[in-house]
Each structure stands twice: as structure tokens, then as C-alpha cells.
C-alpha positions in Angstrom: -18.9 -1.9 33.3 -19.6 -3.5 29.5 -19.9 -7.4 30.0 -17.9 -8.9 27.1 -20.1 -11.4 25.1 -19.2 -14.8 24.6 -17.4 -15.4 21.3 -19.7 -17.9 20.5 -22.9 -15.0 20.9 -20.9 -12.8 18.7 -22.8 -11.3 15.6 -21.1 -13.9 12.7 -20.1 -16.4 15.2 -19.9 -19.8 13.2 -19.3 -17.6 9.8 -16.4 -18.6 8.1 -14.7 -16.1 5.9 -12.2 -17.3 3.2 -10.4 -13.9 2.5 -8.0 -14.1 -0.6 -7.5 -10.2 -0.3 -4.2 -8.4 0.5 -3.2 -4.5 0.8 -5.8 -2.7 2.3 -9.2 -2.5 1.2 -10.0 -5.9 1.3 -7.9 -7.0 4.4 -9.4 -4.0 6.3 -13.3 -5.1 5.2 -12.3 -8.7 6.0 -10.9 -7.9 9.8 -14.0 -5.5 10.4 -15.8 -9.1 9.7 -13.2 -10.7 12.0 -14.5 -8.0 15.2 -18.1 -9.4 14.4 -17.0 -12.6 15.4 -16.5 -14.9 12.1 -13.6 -17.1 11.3 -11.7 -15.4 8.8 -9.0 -17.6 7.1 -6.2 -15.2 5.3 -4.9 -17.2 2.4 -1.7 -15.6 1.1 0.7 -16.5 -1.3 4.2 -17.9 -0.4 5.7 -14.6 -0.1 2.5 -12.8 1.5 0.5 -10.1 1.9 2.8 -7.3 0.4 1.4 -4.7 3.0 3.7 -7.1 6.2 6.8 -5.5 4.6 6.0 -1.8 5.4 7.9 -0.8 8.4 8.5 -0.3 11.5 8.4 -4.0 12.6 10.1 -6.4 15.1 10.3 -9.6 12.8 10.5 -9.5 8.9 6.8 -10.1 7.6 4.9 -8.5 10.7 5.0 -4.5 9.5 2.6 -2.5 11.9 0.3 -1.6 8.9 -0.1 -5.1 8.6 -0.5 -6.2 11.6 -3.6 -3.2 11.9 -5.3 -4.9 9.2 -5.0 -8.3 10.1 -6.2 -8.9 13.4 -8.4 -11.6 14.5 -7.3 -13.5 11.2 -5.8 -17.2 10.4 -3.0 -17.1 7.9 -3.2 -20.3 5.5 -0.2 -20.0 2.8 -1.3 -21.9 -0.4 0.2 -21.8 -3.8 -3.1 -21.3 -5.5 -1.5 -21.2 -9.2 -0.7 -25.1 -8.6 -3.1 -27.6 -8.6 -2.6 -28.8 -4.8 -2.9 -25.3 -3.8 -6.0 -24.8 -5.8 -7.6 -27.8 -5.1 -7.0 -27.1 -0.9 -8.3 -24.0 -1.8 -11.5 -25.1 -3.4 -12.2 -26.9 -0.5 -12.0 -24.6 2.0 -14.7 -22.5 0.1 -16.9 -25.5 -0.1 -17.1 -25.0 3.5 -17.2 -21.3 3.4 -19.9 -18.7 4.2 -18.2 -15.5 2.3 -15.4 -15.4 -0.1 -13.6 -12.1 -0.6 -11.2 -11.0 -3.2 -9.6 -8.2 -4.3 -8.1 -8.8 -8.0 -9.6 -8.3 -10.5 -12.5 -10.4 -12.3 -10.3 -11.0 -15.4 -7.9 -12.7 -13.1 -10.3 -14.6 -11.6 -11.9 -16.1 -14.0 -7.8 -17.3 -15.3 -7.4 -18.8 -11.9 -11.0 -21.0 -12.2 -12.6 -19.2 -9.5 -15.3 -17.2 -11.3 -18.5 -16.7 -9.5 -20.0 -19.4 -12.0 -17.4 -22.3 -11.0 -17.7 -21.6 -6.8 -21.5 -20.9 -6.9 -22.0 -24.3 -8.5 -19.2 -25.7 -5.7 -21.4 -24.0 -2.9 -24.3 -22.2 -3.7 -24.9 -20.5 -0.6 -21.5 -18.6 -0.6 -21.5 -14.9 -0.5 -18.7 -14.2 -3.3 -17.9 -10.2 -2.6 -15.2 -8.8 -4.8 -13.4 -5.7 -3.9 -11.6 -4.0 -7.0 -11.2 -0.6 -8.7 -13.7 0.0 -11.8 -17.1 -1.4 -12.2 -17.2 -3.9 -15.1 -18.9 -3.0 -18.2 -17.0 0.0 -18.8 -13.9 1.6 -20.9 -11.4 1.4 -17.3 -13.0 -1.9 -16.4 -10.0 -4.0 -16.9 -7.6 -1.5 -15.0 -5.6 -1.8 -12.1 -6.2 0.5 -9.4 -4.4 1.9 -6.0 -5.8 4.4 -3.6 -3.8 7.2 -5.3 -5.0 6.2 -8.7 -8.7 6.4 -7.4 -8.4 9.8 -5.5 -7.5 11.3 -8.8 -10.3 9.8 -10.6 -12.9 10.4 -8.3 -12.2 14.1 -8.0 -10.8 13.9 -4.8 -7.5 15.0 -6.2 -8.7 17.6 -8.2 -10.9 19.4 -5.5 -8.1 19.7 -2.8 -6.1 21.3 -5.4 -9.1 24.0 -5.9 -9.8 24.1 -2.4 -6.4 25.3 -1.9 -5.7 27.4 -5.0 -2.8 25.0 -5.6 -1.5 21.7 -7.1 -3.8 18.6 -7.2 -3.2 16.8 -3.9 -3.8 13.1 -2.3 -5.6 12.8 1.3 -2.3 11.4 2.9 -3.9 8.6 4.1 -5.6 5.7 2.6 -9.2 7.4 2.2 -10.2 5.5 -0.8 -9.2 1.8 0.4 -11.3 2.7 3.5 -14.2 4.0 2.3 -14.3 1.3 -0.1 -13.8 -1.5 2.5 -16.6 0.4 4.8 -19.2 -0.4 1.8 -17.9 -3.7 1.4 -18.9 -4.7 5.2 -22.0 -3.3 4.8 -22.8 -5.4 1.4 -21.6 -8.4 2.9 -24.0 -8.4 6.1 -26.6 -7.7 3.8 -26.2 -10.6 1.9 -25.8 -12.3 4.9 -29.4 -11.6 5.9 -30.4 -12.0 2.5 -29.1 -15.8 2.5 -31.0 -16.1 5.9 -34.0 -15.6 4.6 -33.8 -16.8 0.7 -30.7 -19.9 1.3 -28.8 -18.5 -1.4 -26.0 -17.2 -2.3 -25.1 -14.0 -4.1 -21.8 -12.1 -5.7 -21.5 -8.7 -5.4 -19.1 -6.2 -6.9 -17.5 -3.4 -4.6 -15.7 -1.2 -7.0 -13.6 1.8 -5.9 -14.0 4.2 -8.4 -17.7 4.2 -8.0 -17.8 3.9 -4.6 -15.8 6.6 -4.0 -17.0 9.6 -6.6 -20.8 8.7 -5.0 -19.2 10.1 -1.8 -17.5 13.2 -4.0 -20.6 14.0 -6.1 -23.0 14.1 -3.1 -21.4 16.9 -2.0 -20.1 18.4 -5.2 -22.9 17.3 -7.9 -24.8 20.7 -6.6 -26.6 22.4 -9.9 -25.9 19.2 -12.1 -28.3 17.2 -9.7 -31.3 19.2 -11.6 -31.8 18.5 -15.2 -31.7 20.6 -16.9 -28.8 22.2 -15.2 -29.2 25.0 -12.0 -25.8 26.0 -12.0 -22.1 24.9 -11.9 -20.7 21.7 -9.6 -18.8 22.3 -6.5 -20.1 22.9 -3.2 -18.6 26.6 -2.7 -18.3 26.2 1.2 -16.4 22.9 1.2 -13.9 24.5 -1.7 -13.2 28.3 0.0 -9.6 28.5 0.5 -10.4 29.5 4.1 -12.1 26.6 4.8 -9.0 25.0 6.6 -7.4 25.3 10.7 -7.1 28.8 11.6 -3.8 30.2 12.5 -4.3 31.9 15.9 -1.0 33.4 17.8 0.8 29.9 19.1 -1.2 27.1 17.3 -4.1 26.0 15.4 -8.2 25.9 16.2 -10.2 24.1 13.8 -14.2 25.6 14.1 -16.9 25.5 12.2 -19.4 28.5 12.5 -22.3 27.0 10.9 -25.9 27.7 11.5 -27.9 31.1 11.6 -27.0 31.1 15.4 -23.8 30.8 14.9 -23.2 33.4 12.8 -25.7 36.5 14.5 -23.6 35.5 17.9 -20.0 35.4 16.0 -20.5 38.9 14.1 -22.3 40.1 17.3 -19.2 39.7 19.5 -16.6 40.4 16.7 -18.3 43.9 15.9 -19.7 42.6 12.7 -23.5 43.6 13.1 -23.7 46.1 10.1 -23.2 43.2 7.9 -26.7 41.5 8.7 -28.0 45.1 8.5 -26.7 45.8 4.8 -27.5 41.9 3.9 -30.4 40.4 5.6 -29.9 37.1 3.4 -26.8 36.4 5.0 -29.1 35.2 7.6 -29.4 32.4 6.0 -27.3 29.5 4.8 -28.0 30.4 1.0 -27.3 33.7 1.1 -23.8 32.9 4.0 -22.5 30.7 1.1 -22.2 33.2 -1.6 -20.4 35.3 0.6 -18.4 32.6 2.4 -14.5 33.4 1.0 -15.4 36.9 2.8 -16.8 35.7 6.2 -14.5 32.6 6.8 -11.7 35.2 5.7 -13.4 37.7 8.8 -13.3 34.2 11.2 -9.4 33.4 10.0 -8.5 37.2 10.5 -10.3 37.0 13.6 -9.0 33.8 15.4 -5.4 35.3 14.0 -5.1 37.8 16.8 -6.0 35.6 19.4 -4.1 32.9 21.5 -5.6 29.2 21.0 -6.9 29.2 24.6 -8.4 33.0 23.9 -10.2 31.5 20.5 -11.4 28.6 21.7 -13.1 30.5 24.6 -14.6 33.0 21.8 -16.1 30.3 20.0 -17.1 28.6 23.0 -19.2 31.4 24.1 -21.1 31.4 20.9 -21.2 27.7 20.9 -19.7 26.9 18.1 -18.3 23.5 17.6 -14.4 24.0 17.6 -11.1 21.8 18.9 -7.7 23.0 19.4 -5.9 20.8 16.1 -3.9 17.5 16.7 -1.2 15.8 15.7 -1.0 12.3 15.4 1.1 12.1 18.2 -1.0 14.5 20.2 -3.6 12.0 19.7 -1.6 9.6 21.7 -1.9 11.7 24.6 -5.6 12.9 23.9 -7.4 13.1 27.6 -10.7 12.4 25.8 -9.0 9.1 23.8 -7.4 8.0 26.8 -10.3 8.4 29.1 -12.9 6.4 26.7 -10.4 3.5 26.4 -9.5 4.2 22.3 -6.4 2.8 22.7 -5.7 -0.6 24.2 -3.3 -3.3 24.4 -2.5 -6.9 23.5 0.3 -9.0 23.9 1.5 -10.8 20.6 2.8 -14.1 20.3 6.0 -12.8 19.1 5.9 -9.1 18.6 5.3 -8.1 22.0 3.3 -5.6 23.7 1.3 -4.1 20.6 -1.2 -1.2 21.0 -4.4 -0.9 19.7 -7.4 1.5 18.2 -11.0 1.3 19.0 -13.4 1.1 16.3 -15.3 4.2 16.9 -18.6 2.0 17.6 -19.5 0.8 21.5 -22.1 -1.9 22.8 -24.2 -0.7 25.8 -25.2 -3.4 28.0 -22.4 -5.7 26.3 -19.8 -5.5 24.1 -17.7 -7.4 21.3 -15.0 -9.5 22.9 -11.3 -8.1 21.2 -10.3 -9.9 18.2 -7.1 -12.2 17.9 -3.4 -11.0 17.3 -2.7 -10.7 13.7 -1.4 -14.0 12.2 2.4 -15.0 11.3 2.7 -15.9 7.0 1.3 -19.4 7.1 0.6 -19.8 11.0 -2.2 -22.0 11.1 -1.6 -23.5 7.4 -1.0 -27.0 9.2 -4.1 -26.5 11.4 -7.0 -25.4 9.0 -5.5 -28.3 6.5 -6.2 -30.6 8.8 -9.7 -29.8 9.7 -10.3 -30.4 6.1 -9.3 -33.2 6.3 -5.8 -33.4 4.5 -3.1 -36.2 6.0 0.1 -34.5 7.4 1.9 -36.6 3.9 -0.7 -34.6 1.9 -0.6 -31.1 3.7 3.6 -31.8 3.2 3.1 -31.6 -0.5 0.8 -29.1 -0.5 2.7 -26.8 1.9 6.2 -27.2 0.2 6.1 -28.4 -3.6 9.5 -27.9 -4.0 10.8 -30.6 -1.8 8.4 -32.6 -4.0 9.9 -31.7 -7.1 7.9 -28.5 -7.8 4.0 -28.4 -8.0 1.7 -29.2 -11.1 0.3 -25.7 -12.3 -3.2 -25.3 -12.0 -5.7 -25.9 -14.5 
């Protein structure tokens, strides 16, 4: 069995993270931090993170998509447009390893916390900002969403080609994700960076960038040469039969990839004459000019089959292939279940909750599970008071308008 390390031999144990994101790009890179051990301290407006109203949820403010971004957090409400509010903010990044943030520079340069002003307050802070377009640039002041970056980082576009149909989003948050994956990695870089230099850096994680890198390494194909070798768009990636295949009572998704692959597939499905007429589609070059006509032979194929009689064709050849899953198939995956993927904690005040692995697994040892996601405000009170506010000051700062409003910040 994995022993569990101590929290305090953790990989950022004694790292404190102040984490002014929200949504999910920088809430997601900021709870990855959270599983490597460091304290991360969620500060969120008086209304909150906008992402704890999405449904389903027991209790208003604790939505489940929330709740799977958030763990392992402290929530600290401050009011960071007054000048209490600021001010306990300020000093909580005095004291802070990282600093994350996902608006944008223009906004935080309004609310005084430039990389210039909180370098000069700390100069060993890691100031990582997570936002959509790199700055310099005609879109650099503009606001961005997941959706607005799959469109402009051809993602959009090249599911519409890759379907013959209308430009479509990934329906799930692939741009926030990526993104926030980059970000983690930035972030313990500069970490090992400040270990060895004693200094501080700021980095910029933009989406748009981030995320067309990841759609022109596959895609860039002929422009990478210059002068040009041909067109962009990876043809095998963009056949319209490059999707599950249809068999007679459900759906097998296979990839038959290498020259292996391909001899023992046309071999068993009668297909031989083709490597007689075209030697090159023994290799990969030559199977990608053709490959609308020989995925079309695999979906044709696979058609006339049950799933259990198509997965045992492909199995034979050794192909890699898995009958396709819903999501809630996935809650009863054998494979999931018996690797431990899903586990369970018991929230304060939601509940039993259930939760995801991360995909990544110690040998020897292994991360001990982060904390519950944190209630709007939670541990306000507590993190005040180890910076050392008085309860008549952490009063004024937690609810200006039972002093008469708060002065706006400077």
C-alpha cells in the first residue's frame, strides 16, 4: 500500500499562495498548487467566486463546479476596491510566496497591484498572471472566456472541418485547462528559479497563445518549412472518419496506427490487394494521403459487427481500441473503480462529496488528499488574525457597511 506523506514533507509545504483568481483557469492552476501541499488563500470578493453559483448544489454559494476547483483552499473575503480591503490585502502578499491573478493587467495596474508596486513590497514573490492575449498586441486589452479562445485558436474552426459541418466548441472547458496546466508548470519553475537566484519573477500565462501552440503543433504541417511545403492541417486528425465507429449496438473508438497495424487489419478484412497496387501505403506518408478511404474501409468494417465482435477484431491485430463511454458509464468504469479514481470526503456542510484522481500516482508514497473546498469567507477571521489584525480591526475590514461604508482604495 502507498504510505501518505506527511503534509508537512509535501512538495510546497510552507508555500503560501495568495490566489486572487476566480472561474476556472486560475482556480484550477491554484488547487493543482493546493495537492502539492502549499497554503493557498482564495481571496474573493463579497459576492464570490462567480463559478459557486453553477448548479447542482446543497447550500447557495457551494455549486459542484466550484467546489471541484476549490479544494484544499482558504476562502478570505476582502473588499479589495476599499482601502481596508486593500491594505489587508497587501499584507498578506508581503508574506506571500506566489500571487496569482486572472484579470487582466490593465486592471491591475487600476487596483495598485502592478508587478512594479508588489515586487518592491516583496521581492521574492512569484507574480503569475493568467489571462487571455499576450500583451503587446492588437487583442491585448480584450476580455476572454474559454469559448472566445477556442475560436481564436482554431480549435473552433478545425472541428467544423473535421466534421464537414458548422464550427463547433469542445464541450468542455479545454482552453481554461490547458491554460491552467501551463500555468502550474511556470509557477514551479519559478519556484526553483527563486531557490537558487532569491528572487522573484512575474510571468504572463496568456490563453490565446497558450492554446494555438497546442493547435499549430499539430496543424502548422507545410507552414513549419519556410518557404512553404504545402497547406496547414494535419489531414489524419481532420478526416471526417476520424471519429467512434458505429458498430451494430454501440460505439468502438480504435486507432489503427502503425505499419503493423495496418498489414494485420487489411490482412484479416480481405484488404491485401491494396498494399499490392500501393506499396507506399506501407508507410505512414503514403496511409495519410489515402486516409478518408481506409478509415472509411475500418468505419464500414466495424459497422457490420457487434461491439464485443469489433473489439475482438482489433484486439487480434492489437490495435489500441475501447468500447466508448459516457460520462455516466465512467462512474461505473471497472478499470476507474479498481485504481481508486474516484474517492470520497465528507464536507463540513455539504456532505458526502465524491472525488477525481489527478491522473498522476506516487510509488513508494503518495500526496496526502487536499482539504474540502472552502465556504465564501470561511477562514476570513482566521488568516486576519495571523496577520496580525485585532478582532475591532478585522470588524471593519470584514463588514464596512456597519461602519458607514468603506474608503475606496487609492
Amino acid at each position: 500500500m502507498t504510505d501518505r506523506l506527511e503534509v508537512a514533507e509535501t512538495p510546497l509545504a510552507g508555500c503560501r499562495v495568495v490566489d486572487l483568481t476566480t472561474v476556472l483557469m486560475g482556480p484550477s492552476t491554484t488547487q493543482a498548487l493546493a495537492e502539492f501541499g502549499a497554503e493557498v488563500i482564495k481571496v474573493e470578493s463579497p459576492e464570490g467566486d462567480l463559478v459557486r453559483g453553477i448548479g447542482p448544489m446543497r447550500h447557495p454559494g457551494m455549486g459542484a463546479i466550484f467546489i471541484n476547483a476549490n479544494r484544499g483552499k482558504k476562502s478570505v473575503v476582502l473588499d479589495i476596491k476599499t482601502a481596508p480591503g486593500r491594505d489587508a490585502l497587501l499584507r498578506l502578499i508581503a508574506q506571500a510566496d506566489v500571487f496569482a491573478y486572472n484579470l487582466r493587467p490593465q486592471a491591475m495596474a487600476r487596483l495598485g497591484l502592478s508587478w512594479e508596486t508588489l515586487s518592491a513590497l516583496n521581492p521574492r514573490l512569484v507574480y503569475v498572471g493568467m489571462f487571455g492575449f499576450a500583451r503587446g498586441g492588437p487583442y491585448s486589452a480584450r476580455p476572454a472566456y474559454d469559448d472566445i479562445i477556442q475560436g481564436a485558436s482554431g480549435l473552433a474552426w478545425l472541428a467544423g472541418v473535421a466534421t464537414g459541418g458548422a464550427p463547433s466548441y469542445a464541450p468542455l472547458a479545454l482552453a481554461d485547462r490547458v491554460t491552467a496546466l501551463s500555468a502550474v508548470n511556470q509557477v514551479l519553475a519559478a519556484l526553483l528559479l527563486r531557490a537558487r537566484t532569491g528572487r522573484g519573477c512575474a510571468i504572463d500565462v496568456t490563453m490565446f497563445e497558450t492554446v494555438t501552440r497546442m493547435t499549430m503543433a499539430d496543424h502548422l504541417q507545410g507552414e513549419a518549412f519556410i518557404p512553404s511545403e504545402g497547406p496547414t492541417g494535419y489531414a489524419r486528425q481532420l478526416s471526417r472518419y476520424r471519429k467512434p465507429y458505429q458498430t451494430r449496438d454501440g460505439y468502438v473508438c480504435a486507432l489503427i496506427y502503425s505499419n503493423g497495424h495496418w498489414k494485420r487489419f487489411l490482412d484479416v478484412v480481405g484488404g491485401q490487394r491494396m498494399l499490392v497496387e500501393d506499396p507506399a501505403l506501407a508507410n505512414i506518408e503514403g496511409r495519410t494521403r489515402r486516409i478518408d478511404e481506409l478509415y472509411g474501409i475500418v468505419e464500414s468494417e466495424l459497422a457490420r459487427r457487434t461491439t464485443s465482435e469489433a473489439m475482438a477484431l482489433l484486439e487480434s491485430i492489437d490495435a489500441p481500441a475501447i468500447p466508448m463511454f459516457s460520462i455516466d458509464d465512467l462512474l461505473r468504469d471497472p478499470h476507474l473503480l479498481a485504481t481508486g479514481f474516484f474517492g470520497e470526503e465528507s464536507h463540513p456542510s455539504e456532505g458526502r462529496l465524491r472525488t477525481t484522481g489527478t491522473g498522476a500516482r506516487w510509488h513508494g508514497e503518495g500526496l496526502p488528499a487536499p482539504g474540502p473546498a472552502p465556504r465564501l469567507g470561511e477562514h476570513t477571521r482566521e488568516v486576519l488574525e495571523s496577520l496580525g489584525y485585532s478582532p475591532k480591526e478585522i470588524d471593519a475590514i470584514t463588514a464596512p457597511e456597519r461602519q458607514g461604508g468603506g474608503q475606496p482604495a487609492k
